[in-house]
C-alpha positions in Angstrom: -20.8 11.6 -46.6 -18.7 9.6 -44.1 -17.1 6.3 -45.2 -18.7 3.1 -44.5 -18.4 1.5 -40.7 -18.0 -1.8 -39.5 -20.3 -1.4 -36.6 -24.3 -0.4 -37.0 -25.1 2.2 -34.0 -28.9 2.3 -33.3 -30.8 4.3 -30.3 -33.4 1.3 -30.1 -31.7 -0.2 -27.2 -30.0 2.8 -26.2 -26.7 1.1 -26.9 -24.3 0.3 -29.8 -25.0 -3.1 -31.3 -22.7 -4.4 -33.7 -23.7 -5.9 -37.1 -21.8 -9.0 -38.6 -20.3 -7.6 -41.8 -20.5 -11.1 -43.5 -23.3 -14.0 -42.6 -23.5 -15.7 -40.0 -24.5 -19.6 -40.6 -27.1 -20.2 -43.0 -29.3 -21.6 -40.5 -29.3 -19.1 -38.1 -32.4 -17.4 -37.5 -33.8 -15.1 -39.5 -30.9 -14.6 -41.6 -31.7 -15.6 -45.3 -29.2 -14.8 -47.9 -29.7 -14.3 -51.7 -29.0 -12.9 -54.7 -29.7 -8.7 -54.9 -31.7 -8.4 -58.3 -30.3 -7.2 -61.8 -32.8 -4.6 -61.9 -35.0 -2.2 -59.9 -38.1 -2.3 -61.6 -37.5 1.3 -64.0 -40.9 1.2 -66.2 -38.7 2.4 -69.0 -35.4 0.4 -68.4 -36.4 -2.4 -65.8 -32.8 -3.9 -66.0 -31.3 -0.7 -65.2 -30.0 -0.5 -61.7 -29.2 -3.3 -59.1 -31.2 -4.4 -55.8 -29.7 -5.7 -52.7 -28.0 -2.4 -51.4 -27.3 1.3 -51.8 -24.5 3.0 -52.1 -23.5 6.1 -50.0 -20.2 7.1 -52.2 -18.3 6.3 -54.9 -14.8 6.9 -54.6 -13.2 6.5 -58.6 -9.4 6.7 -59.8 -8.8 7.4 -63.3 -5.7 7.3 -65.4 -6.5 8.3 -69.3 -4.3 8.8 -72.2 -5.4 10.8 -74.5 -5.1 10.4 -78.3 -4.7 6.6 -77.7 -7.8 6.7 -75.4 -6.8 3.6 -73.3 -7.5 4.0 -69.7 -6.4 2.4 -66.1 -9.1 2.9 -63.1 -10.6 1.5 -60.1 -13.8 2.2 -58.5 -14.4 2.0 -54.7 -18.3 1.8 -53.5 -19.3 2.2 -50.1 -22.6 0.5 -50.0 -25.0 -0.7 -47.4 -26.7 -4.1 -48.2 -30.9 -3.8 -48.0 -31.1 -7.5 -47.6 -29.6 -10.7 -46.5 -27.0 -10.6 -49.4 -24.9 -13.7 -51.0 -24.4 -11.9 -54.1 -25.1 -8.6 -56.2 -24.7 -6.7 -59.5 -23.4 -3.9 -60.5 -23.6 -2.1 -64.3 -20.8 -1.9 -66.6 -20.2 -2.3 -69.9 -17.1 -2.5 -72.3 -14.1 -2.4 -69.4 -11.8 -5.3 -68.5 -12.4 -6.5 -64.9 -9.2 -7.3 -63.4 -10.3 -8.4 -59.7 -13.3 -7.4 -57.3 -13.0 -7.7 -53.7 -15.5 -7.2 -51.2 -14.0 -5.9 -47.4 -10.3 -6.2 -49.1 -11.3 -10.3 -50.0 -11.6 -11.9 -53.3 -14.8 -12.2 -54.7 -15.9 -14.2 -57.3 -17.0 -12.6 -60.6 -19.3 -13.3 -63.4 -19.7 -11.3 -66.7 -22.7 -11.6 -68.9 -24.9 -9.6 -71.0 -27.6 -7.5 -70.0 -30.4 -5.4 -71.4 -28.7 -1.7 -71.2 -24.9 -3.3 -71.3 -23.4 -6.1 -69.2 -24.0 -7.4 -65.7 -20.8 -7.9 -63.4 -21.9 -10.1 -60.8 -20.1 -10.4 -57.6 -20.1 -13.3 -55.1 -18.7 -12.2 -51.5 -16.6 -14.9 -49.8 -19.6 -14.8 -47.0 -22.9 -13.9 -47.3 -23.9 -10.0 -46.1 -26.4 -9.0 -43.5 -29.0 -6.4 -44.0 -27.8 -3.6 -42.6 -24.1 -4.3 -42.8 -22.4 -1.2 -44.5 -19.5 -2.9 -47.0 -17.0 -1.5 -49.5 -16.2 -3.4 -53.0 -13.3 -2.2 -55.2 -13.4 -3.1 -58.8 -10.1 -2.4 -60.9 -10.2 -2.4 -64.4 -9.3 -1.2 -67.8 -10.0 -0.7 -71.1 -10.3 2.0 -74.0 -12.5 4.5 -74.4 -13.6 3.6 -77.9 -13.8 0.0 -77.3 -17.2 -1.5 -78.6 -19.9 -1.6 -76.6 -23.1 -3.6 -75.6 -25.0 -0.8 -75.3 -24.8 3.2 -75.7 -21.7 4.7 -74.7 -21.1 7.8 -72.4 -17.6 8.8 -74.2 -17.8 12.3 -75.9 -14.5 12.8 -77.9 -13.2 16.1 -79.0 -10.5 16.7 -81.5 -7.7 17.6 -78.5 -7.4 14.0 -78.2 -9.6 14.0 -75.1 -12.8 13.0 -73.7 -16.1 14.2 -71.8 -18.5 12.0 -70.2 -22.3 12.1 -71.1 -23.6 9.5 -69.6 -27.6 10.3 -69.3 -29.3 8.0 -69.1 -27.7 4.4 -69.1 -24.2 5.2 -70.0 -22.3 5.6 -67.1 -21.5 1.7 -66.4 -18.9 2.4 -69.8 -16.6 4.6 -67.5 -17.3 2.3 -64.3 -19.1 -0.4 -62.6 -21.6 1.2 -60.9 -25.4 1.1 -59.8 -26.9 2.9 -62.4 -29.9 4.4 -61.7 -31.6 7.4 -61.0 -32.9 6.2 -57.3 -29.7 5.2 -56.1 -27.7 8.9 -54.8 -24.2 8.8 -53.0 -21.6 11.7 -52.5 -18.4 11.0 -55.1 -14.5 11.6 -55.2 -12.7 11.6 -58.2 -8.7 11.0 -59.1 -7.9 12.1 -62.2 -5.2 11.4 -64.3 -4.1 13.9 -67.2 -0.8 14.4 -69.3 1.2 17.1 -69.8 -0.9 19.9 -71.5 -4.2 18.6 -70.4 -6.7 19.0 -67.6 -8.7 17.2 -66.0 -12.6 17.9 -64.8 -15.0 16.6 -62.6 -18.3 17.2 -60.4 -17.6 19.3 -57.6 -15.3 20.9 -56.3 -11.2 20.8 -57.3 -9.9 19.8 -53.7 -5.8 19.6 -54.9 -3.2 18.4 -57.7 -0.3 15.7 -57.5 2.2 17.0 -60.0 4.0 13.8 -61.5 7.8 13.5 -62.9 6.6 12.8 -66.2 4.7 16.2 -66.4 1.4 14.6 -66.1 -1.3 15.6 -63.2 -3.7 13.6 -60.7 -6.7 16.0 -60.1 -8.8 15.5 -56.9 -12.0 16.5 -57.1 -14.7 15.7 -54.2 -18.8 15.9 -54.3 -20.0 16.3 -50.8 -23.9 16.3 -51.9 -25.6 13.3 -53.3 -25.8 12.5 -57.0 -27.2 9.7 -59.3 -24.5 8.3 -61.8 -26.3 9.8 -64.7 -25.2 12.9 -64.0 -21.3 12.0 -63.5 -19.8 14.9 -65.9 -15.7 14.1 -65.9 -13.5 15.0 -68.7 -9.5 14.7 -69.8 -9.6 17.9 -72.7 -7.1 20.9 -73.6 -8.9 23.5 -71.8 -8.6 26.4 -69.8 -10.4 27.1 -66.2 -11.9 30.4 -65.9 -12.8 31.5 -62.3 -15.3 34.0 -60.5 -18.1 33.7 -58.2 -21.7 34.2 -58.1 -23.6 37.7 -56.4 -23.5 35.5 -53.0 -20.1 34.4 -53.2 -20.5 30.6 -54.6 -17.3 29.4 -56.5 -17.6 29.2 -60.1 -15.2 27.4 -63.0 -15.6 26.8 -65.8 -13.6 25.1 -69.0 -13.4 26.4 -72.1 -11.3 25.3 -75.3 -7.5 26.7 -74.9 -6.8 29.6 -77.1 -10.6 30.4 -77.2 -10.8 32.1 -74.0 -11.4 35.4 -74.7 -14.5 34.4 -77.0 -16.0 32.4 -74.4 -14.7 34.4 -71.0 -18.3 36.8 -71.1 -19.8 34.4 -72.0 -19.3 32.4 -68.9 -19.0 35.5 -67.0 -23.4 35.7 -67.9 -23.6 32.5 -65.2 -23.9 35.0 -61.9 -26.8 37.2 -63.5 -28.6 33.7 -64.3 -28.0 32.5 -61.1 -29.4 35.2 -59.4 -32.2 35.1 -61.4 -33.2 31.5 -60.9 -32.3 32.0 -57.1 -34.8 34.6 -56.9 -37.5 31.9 -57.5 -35.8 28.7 -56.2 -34.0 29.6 -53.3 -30.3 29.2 -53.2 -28.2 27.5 -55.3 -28.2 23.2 -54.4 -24.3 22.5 -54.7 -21.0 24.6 -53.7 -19.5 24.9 -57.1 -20.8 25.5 -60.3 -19.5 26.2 -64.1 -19.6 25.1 -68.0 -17.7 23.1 -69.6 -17.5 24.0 -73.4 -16.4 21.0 -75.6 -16.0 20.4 -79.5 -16.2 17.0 -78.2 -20.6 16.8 -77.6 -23.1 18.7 -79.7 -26.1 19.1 -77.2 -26.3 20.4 -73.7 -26.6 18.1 -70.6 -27.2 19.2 -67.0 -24.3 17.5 -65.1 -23.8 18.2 -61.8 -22.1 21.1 -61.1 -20.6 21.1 -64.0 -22.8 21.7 -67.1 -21.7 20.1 -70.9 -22.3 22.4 -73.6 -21.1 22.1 -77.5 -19.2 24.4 -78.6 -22.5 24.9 -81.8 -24.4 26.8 -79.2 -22.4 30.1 -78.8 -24.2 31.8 -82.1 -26.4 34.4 -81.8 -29.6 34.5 -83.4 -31.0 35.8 -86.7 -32.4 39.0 -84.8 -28.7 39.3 -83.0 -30.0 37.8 -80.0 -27.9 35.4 -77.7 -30.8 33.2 -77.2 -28.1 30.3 -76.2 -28.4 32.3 -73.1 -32.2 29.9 -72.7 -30.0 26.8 -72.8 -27.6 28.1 -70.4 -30.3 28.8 -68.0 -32.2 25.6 -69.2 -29.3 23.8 -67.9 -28.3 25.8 -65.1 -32.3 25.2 -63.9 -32.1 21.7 -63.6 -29.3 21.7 -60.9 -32.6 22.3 -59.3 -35.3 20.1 -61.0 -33.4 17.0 -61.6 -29.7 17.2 -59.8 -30.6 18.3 -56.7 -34.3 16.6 -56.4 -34.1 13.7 -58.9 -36.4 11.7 -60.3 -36.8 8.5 -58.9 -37.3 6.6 -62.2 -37.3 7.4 -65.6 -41.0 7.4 -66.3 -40.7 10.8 -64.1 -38.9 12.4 -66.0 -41.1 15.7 -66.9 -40.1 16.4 -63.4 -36.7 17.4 -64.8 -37.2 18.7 -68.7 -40.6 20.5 -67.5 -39.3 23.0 -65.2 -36.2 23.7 -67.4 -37.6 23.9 -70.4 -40.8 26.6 -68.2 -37.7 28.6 -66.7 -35.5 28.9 -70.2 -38.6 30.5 -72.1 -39.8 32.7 -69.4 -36.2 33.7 -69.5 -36.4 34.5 -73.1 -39.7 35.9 -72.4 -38.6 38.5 -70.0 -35.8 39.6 -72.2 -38.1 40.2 -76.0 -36.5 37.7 -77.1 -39.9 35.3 -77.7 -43.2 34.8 -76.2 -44.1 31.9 -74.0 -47.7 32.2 -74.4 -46.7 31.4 -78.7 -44.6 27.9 -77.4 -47.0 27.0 -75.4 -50.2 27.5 -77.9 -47.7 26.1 -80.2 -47.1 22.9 -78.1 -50.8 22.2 -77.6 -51.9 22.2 -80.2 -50.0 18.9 -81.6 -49.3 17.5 -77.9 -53.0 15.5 -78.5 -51.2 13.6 -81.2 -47.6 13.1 -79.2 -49.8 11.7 -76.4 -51.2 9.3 -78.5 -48.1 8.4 -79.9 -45.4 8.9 -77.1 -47.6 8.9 -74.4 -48.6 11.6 -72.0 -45.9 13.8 -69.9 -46.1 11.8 -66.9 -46.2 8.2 -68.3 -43.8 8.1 -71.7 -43.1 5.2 -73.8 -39.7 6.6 -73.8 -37.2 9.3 -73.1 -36.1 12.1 -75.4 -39.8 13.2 -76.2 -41.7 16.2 -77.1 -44.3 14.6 -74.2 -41.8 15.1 -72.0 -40.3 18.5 -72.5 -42.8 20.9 -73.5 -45.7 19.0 -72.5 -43.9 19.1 -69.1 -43.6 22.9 -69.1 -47.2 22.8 -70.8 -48.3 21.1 -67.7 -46.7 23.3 -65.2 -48.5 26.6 -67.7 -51.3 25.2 -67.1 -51.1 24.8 -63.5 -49.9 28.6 -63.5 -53.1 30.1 -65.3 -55.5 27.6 -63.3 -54.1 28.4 -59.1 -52.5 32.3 -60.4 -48.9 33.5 -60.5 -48.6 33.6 -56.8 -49.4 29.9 -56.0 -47.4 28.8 -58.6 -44.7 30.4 -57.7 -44.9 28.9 -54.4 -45.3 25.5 -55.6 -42.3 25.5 -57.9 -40.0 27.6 -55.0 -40.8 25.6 -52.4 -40.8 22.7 -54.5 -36.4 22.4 -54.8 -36.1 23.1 -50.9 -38.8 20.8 -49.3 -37.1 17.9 -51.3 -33.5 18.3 -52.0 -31.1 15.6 -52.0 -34.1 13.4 -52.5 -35.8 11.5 -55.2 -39.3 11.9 -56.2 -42.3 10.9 -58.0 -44.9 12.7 -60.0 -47.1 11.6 -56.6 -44.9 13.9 -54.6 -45.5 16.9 -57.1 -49.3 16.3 -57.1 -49.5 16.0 -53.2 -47.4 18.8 -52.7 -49.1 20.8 -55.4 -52.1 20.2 -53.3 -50.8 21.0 -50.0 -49.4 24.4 -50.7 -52.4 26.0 -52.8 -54.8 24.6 -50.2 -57.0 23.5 -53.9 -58.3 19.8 -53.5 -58.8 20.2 -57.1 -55.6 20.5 -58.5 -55.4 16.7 -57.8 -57.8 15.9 -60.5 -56.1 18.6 -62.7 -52.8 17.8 -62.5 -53.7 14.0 -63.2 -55.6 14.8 -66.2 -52.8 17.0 -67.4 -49.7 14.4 -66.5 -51.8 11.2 -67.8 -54.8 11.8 -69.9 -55.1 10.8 -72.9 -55.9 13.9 -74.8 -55.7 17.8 -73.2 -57.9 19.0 -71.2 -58.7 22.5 -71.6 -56.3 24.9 -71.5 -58.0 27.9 -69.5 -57.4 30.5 -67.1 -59.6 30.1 -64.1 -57.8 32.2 -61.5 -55.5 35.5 -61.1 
């Protein structure tokens, strides 16, 4: 994604027409500045997020110290106002704002409390257009185990280091940011480790600046879009391993240093789960992919290219199985169903944890390794309850559910036995390519559910699965 431009080309006239970055007079015509919201409207975190603009990249510099945790950064957003703008938010939490400009001038600044963390609002010297594409940089500081307003995104490990998981509202305590789900930009990161240390990030490693002091700035770049929730960057004592998929796609991963040759096959698994999940998705959404395996974080979480795993999963089970192989491809799935098409609130969410949760148990299913007709039985027969409770799949109370997770992979079961294997598999292939780099709704799933069976009924039955009350039957009605 190309850096903002001070001039707005358009084909209407057939000529370049240029945009006034900042406001003209207040009473010109049809220009009527205000304030961008502190929220979008998320029916589960309706403060989360900004309105006024969207930004096209983020462009972050970060200079940790591990063991201390104290940090130096600055974050540059290229942004495109969606309104007449005099001012606008962005989400942070827990940092030290030290100035913000807007177009390289001073902006004023106001810091207050919000519902998720705090509210930095900025006041350009002028007023923006709608239209006008702008950049704001915002340096700062801070540690990273300062006290926060809300949740924090900091993951420490006993190396002295860090790893970011930031899902769902944590990414405003590593930057100021707009932080939600519907807002996607391409990102470059500079990284900042010490001697003895590397550094990680989404996407791919694009070079190294070696400094005298032994430490190392790591440039990394994401040319495709992401949401902030899925920023995954790290400062740990690790070890890259390298190798590519069956189609040649660039893989690295991090694993603890001095533990390499316990976790080298199991990395080396990721091709064979790649192919697998390419058989039925199409290719792979991104041009880098890997694990990182931290002592630092307990669960699993699907960032970017760049997948955060505990270092508690690599057991085997009690029949000498290495079922963590379900999570790996759970996680690996959702670079599909959720990094690639995202969401575009969180109140979608089944749209991520249903396909991943599906994928990882057919996976186990296709190995003896369990049977997904038993998780599913399993899951609906107390999912009457959790819908009461919870809420159903497609309309939770919150996130983090049952509802969402395997009632989402209940729903899309469901949908398999009533249209037959070979609709559903169209659905979900077809699915990842017809919207990727693109958010979405359950809407989108139901209309295009529709569109490629050709069933005008799977309307009705998908909206009694995603937000009925109780379950509808759970039958097979076609082969």
């Amino acid at each position: 994604m190309s850096t903002s431009r001070r001039t707005l080309l358009t084909a209407a006239t057939g000529a370049a027409v240029t945009v006034p970055l900042f406001g003209a007079p207040a009473h010109a015509a049809g220009f009527d500045p205000r304030p961008g919201s502190d929220g979008v409207g998320d029916p589960l975190f309706p403060t989360l997020g900004n309105g006024g603009y969207q930004v096209d990249h983020y462009d972050l510099t970060f200079d940790f110290t591990p063991a201390t945790y104290d940090f130096t950064a600055s974050v540059t957003l290229h942004a495109r106002a969606t309104h007449d703008l005099s001012a606008f938010n962005l989400d942070t939490d827990g940092h030290t704002i030290d100035s913000v400009t807007v177009e390289g001038r001073q902006a004023r600044t106001a810091l207050t409390l919000g519902q998720s963390g705090q509210e930095l609002t900025v006041t350009p010297q002028a007023p923006l257009h709608k239209g006008a594409p702008f950049t704001t940089t915002v340096r700062y500081h801070g540690n990273g185990k300062a006290l926060r307003a809300g949740l924090t995104g900091w993951r420490f490990g006993t190396d002295g280091g860090f790893a970011s998981a930031v899902q769902s509202s944590r990414a405003d305590t590593f930057l100021p940011c707009n932080d939600t789900p519907s807002d996607k930009a391409t990102w470059a990161f500079h990284i900042t480790a010490p001697k003895g240390y590397v550094a990680a990030a989404n996407g791919e490693l694009t070079g190294k600046d070696r400094s005298g002091d032994g430490s190392t700035v790591w440039h990394f770049a994401l040319r495709e879009r992401m949401p902030t929730e899925l920023l995954g960057i790290a400062v740990v004592k690790g070890t890259y391993l390298y190798g590519s998929s069956h189609t040649g796609l660039p893989l690295r991963h991090i694993v603890p240093q001095g533990r390499e040759d316990f976790y080298a096959p199991i990395v080396a698994r990721t091709p064979d789960h790649l192919a697998w999940l390419e058989a039925k998705f199409g290719p792979y959404p991104f041009s880098v992919y890997g694990v990182h395996i931290y002592d630092g974080y307990t669960d699993a979480l699907e960032n970017t290219t760049l997948t955060l795993m505990g270092t508690n999963w690599f057991k085997d089970d009690a029949a000498g199985h290495p079922t963590y192989e379900n999570t790996m491809v759970h996680e690996l799935t959702h670079q599909w169903f959720g990094d690639s098409v995202t969401p575009h609130d969180w109140q979608q969410a089944w749209l991520n944890e249903g396909p991943a949760v599906y994928y990882a148990a057919l996976y186990s299913e296709e190995r003896g390794w369990s049977r997904m007709a038993d998780k599913m039985q399993a899951t609906y027969e107390k999912l009457d309850a959790i819908r009461a409770s919870d809420g159903p799949p497609g309309l939770p109370k919150a996130l983090g559910g049952t509802n969402i997770y395997d009632g989402g992979a209940l729903v899309l079961y469901a949908l398999r036995l009533h249209v037959g294997q070979k609709k559903f598999d169209r659905v979900m292939g077809l699915w990842p390519r017809r919207f990727k780099d693109r958010t979405v709704t359950s809407e989108d799933f139901i209309r295009h559910a529709v569109e490629v069976t050709g069933e005008r009924g799977v309307d009705r039955f998908l909206r009694d699965w995603l937000f009925g009350v109780r379950n509808p039957p759970l039958t097979e009605v076609a082969d």
